[in-house]
LOROKE-724342 format. One record per residue: residue number from 1; x, y, z of N, C-alpha, C in turn; residue in one letter. Coordinates in nm, 2 decimals, m for minus. Layout:
BEGIN
NODE/seq/n.c1/n.c2/n.c3/ca.c1/ca.c2/ca.c3/c.c1/c.c2/c.c3/type
NODE/NUM/X/Y/Z/X/Y/Z/X/Y/Z/A
...
This chain:
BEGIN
NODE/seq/n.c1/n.c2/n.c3/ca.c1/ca.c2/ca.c3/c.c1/c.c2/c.c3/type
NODE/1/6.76/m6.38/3.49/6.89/m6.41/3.52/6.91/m6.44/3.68/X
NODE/2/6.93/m6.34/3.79/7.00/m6.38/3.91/6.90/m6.34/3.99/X
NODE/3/6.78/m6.23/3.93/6.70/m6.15/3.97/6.76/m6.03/4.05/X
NODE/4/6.84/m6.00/4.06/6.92/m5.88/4.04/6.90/m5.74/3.96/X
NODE/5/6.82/m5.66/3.96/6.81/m5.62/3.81/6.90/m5.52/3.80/X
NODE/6/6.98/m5.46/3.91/7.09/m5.38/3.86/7.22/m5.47/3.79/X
NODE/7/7.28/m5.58/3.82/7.38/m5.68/3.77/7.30/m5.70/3.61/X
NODE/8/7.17/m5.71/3.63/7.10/m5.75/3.49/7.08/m5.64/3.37/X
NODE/9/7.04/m5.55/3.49/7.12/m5.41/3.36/7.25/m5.37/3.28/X
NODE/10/7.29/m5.34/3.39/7.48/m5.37/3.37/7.52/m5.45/3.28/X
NODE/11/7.44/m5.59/3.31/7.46/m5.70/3.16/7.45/m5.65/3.01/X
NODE/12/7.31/m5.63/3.03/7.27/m5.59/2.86/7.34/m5.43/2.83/X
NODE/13/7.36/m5.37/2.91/7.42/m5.20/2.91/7.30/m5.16/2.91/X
NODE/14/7.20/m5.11/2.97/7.12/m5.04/2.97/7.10/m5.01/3.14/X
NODE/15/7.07/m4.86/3.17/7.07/m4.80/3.28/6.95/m4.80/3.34/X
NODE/16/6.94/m4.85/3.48/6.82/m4.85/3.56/6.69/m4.78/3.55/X
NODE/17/6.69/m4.64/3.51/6.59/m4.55/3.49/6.54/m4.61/3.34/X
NODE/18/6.61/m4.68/3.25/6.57/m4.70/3.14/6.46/m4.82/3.17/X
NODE/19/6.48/m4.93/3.24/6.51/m5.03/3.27/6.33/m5.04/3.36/X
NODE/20/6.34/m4.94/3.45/6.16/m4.91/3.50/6.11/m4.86/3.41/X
NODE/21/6.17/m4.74/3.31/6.05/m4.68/3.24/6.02/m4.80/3.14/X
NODE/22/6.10/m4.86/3.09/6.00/m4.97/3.03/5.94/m5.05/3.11/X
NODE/23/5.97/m5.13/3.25/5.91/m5.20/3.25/5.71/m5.09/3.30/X
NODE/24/5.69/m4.99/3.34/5.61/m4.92/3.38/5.51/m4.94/3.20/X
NODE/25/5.54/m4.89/3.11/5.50/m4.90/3.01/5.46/m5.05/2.94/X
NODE/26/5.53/m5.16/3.01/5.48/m5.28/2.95/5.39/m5.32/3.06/X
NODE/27/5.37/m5.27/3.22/5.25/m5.27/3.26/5.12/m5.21/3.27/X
NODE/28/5.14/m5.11/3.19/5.06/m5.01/3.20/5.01/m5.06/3.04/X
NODE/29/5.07/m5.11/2.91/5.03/m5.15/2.78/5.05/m5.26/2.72/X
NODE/30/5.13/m5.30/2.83/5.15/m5.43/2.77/5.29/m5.45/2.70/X
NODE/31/5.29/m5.55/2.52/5.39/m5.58/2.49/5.40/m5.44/2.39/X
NODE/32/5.27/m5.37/2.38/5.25/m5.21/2.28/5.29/m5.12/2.31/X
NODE/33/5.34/m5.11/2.47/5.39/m5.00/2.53/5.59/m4.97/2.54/X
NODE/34/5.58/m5.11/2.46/5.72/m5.07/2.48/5.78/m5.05/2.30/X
NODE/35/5.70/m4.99/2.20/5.75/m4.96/2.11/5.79/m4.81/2.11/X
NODE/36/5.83/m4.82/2.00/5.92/m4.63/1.98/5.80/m4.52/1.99/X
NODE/37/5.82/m4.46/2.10/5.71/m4.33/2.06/5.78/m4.22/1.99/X
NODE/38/5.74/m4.13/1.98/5.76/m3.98/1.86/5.80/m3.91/2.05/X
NODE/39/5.86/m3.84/2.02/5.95/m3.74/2.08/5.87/m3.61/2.12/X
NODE/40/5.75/m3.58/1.96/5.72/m3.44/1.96/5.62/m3.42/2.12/X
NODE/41/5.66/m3.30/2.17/5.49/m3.27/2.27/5.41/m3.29/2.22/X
NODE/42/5.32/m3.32/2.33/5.17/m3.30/2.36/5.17/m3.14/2.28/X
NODE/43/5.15/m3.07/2.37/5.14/m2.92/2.40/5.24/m2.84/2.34/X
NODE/44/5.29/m2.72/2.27/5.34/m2.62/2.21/5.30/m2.51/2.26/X
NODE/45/5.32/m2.48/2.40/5.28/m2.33/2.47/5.33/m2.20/2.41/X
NODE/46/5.41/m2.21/2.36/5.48/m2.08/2.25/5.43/m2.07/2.09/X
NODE/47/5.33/m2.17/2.07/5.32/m2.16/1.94/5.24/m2.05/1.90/X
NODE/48/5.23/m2.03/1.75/5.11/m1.88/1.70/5.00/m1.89/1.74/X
NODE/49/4.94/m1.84/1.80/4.78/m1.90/1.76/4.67/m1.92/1.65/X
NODE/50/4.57/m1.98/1.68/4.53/m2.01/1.52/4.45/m1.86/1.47/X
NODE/51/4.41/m1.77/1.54/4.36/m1.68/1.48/4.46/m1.56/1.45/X
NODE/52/4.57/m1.57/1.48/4.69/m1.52/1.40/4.73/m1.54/1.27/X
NODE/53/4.74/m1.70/1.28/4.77/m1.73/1.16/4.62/m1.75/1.04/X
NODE/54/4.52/m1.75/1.11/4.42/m1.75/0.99/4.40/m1.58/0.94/X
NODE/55/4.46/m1.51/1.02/4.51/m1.31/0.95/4.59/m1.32/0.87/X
NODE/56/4.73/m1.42/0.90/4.84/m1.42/0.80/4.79/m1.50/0.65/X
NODE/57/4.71/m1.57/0.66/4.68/m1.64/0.54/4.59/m1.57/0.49/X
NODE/58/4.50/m1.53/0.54/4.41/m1.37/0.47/4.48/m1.26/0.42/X
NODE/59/4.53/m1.20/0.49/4.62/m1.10/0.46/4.77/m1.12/0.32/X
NODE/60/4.74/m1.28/0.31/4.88/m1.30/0.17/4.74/m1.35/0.07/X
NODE/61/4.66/m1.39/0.12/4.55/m1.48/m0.02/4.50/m1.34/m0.11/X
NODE/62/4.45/m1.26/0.01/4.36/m1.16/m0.07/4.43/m1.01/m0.08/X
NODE/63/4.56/m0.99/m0.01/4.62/m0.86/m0.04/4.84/m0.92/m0.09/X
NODE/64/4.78/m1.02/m0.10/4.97/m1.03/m0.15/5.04/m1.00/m0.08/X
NODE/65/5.04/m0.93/0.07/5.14/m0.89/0.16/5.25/m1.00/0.18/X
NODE/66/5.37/m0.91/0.14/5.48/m1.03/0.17/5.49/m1.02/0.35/X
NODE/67/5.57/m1.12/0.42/5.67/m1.15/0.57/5.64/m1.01/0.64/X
NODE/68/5.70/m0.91/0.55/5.75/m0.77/0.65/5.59/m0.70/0.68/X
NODE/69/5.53/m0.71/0.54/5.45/m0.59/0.57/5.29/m0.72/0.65/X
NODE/70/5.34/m0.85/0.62/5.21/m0.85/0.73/5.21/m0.88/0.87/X
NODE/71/5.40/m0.83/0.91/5.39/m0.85/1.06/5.38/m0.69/1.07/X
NODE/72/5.40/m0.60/1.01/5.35/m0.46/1.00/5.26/m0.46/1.04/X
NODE/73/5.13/m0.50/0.97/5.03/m0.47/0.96/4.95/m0.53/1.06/X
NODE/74/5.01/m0.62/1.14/4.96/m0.76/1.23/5.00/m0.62/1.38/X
NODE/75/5.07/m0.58/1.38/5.11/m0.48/1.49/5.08/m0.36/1.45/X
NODE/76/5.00/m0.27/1.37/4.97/m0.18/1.37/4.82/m0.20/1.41/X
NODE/77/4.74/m0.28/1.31/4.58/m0.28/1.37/4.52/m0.39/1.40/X
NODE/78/4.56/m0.45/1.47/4.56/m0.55/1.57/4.61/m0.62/1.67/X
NODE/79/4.72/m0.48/1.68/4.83/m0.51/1.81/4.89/m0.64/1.83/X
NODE/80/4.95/m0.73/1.75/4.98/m0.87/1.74/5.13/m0.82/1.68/X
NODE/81/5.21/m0.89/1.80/5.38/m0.81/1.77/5.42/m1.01/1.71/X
NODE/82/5.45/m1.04/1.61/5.51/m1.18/1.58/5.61/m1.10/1.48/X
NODE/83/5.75/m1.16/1.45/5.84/m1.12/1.34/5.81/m1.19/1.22/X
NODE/84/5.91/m1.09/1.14/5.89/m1.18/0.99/5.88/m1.26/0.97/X
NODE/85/6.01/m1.31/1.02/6.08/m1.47/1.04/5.96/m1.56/1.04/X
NODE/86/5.91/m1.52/1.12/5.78/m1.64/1.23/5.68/m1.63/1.10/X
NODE/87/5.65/m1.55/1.03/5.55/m1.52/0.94/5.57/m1.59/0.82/X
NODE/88/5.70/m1.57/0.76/5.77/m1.64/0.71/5.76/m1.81/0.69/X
NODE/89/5.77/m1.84/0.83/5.82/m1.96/0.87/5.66/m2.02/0.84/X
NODE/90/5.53/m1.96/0.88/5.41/m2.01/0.92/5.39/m2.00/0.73/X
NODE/91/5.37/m1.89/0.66/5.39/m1.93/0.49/5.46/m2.04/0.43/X
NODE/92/5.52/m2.05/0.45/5.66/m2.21/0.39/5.60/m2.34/0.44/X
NODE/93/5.54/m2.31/0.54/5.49/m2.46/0.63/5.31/m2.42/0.55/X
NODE/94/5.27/m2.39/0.53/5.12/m2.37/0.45/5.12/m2.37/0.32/X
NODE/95/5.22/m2.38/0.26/5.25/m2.38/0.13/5.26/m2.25/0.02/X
NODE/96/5.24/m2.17/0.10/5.22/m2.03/0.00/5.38/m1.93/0.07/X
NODE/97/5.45/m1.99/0.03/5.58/m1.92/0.10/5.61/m1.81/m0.07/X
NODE/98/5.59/m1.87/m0.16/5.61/m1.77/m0.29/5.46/m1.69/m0.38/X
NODE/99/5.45/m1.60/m0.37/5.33/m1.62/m0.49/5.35/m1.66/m0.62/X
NODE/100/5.22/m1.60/m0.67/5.24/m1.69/m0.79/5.29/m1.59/m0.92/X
NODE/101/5.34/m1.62/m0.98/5.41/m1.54/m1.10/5.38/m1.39/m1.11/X
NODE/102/5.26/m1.41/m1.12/5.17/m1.29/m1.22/5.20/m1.16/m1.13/X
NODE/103/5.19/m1.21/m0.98/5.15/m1.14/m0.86/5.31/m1.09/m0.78/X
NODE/104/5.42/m1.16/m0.84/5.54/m1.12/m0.77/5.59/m0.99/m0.82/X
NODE/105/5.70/m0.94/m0.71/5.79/m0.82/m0.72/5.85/m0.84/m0.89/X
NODE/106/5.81/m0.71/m0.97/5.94/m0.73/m1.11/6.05/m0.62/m1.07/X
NODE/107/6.11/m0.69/m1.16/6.22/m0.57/m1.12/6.20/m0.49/m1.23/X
NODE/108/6.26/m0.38/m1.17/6.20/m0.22/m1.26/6.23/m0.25/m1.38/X
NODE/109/6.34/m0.27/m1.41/6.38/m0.25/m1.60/6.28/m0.34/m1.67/X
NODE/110/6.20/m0.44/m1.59/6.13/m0.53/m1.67/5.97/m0.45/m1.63/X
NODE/111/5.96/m0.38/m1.58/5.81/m0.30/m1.55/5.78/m0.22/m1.65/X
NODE/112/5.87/m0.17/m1.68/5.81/m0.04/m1.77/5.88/m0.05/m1.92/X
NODE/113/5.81/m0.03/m2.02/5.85/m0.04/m2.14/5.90/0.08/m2.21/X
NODE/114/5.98/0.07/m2.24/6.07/0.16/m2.34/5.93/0.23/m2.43/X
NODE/115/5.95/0.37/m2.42/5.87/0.44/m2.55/5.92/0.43/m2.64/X
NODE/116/5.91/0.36/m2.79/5.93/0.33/m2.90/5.85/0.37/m3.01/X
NODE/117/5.83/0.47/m3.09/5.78/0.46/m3.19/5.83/0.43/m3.36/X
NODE/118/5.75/0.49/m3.46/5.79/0.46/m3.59/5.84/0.56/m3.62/X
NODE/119/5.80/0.69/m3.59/5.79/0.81/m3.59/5.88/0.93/m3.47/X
NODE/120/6.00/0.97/m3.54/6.02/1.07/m3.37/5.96/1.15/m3.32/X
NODE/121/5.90/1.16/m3.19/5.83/1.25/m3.14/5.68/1.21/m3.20/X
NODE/122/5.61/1.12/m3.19/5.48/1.05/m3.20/5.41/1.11/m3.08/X
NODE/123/5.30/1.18/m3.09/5.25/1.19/m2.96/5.32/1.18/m2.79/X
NODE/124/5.41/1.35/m2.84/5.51/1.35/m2.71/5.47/1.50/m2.68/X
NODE/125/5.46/1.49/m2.58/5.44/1.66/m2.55/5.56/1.74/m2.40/X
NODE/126/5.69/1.78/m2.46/5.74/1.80/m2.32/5.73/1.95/m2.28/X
NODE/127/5.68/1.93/m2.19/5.71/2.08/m2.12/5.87/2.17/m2.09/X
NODE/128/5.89/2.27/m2.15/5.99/2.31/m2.14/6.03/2.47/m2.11/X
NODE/129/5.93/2.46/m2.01/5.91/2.58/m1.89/6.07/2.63/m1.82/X
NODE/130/6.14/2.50/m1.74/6.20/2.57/m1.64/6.35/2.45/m1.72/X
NODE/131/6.37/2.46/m1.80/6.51/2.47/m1.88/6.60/2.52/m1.87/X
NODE/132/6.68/2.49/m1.83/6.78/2.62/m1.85/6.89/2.61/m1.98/X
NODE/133/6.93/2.73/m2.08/6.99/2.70/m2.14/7.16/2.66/m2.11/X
NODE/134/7.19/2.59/m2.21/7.34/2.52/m2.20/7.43/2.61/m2.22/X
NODE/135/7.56/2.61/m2.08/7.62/2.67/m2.10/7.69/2.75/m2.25/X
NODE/136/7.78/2.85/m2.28/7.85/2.85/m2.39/8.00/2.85/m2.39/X
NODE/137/8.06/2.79/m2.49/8.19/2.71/m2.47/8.31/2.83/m2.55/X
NODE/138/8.37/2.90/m2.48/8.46/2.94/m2.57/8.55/2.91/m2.66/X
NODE/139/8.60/2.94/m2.75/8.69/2.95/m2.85/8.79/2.85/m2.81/X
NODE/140/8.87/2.90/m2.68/8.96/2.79/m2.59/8.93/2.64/m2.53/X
NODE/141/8.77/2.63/m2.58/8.72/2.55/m2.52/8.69/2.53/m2.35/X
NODE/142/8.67/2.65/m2.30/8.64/2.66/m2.14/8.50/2.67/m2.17/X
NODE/143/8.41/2.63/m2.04/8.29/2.69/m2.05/8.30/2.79/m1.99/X
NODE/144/8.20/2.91/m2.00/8.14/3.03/m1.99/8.04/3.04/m1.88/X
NODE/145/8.03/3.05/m1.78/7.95/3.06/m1.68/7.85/3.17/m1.66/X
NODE/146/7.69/3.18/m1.63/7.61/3.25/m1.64/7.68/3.39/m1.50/X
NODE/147/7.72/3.51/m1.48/7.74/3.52/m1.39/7.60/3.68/m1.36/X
NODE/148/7.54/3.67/m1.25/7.49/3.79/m1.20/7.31/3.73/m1.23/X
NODE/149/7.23/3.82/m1.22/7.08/3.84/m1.26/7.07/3.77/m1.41/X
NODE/150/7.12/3.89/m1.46/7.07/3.90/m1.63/7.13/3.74/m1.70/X
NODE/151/7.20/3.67/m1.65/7.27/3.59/m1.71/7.41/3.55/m1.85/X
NODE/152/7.43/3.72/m1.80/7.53/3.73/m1.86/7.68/3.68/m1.85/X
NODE/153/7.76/3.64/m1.98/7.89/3.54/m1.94/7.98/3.59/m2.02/X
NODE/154/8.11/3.59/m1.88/8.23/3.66/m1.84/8.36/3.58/m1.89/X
């Protein structure tokens, strides 16, 4: 245009600093340097490290530890303080954020099975050592309280 390049910026709306950093990039690459790059860093100086997270994937493969207990266990014997969250966060991104059926939490009522037989008292044996007997109900219908040693009611 006028060779002006602030008037020529101003034209198209785009700001000076935009204006060098491309042209710096189409000398430095040419007509390649001026496409869209990705945003992400180079570098991630805060990230886990890899031998943290190859514990955390050991410690869920071969002991099932959920989030809590293998940043537990990551800070008890191996002095590695990372939170759940983070533990968490590194399982969901690996793909093992759930186990697998067999291996999950049940909930109680579904753990243990009801003793059922055909028969009452099938091979039951209860101990009935330290029982105590049931109150007795008087006539008025009050109960009777054990009172003293002997357990006698008043």
């Amino acid at each position: 245009m006028s060779g002006n390049v602030a008037m020529t910026c101003r034209y198209y709306g785009i700001s000076l600093p935009t204006y060098y950093k491309w042209l710096r990039r189409y000398e430095a690459d040419g007509v390649d340097g001026l496409r869209d790059r990705s945003k992400r860093p180079r570098t991630s100086p805060n990230a886990t490290r890899a031998d943290v997270v190859d514990k955390i994937i050991h410690l869920r493969r071969n002991y099932h530890f959920g989030p809590e207990k293998i940043a537990m266990y990551l800070q008890r014997y191996h002095d590695v303080t990372i939170s759940r969250s983070t533990v968490w966060r590194i399982l969901c991104h690996l793909g093992m954020g759930r186990l697998p059926t067999s291996q999950r939490y049940q909930r109680h009522d579904r753990r243990w099975k009801r003793y059922e037989k055909q028969r009452p008292g099938h091979q039951v044996q209860i101990d009935v050592k330290f029982v105590e007997p049931l109150p007795k109900v008087s006539k008025t219908g009050v109960s009777l309280k054990p009172v003293g040693r002997r357990g006698k009611f008043y």
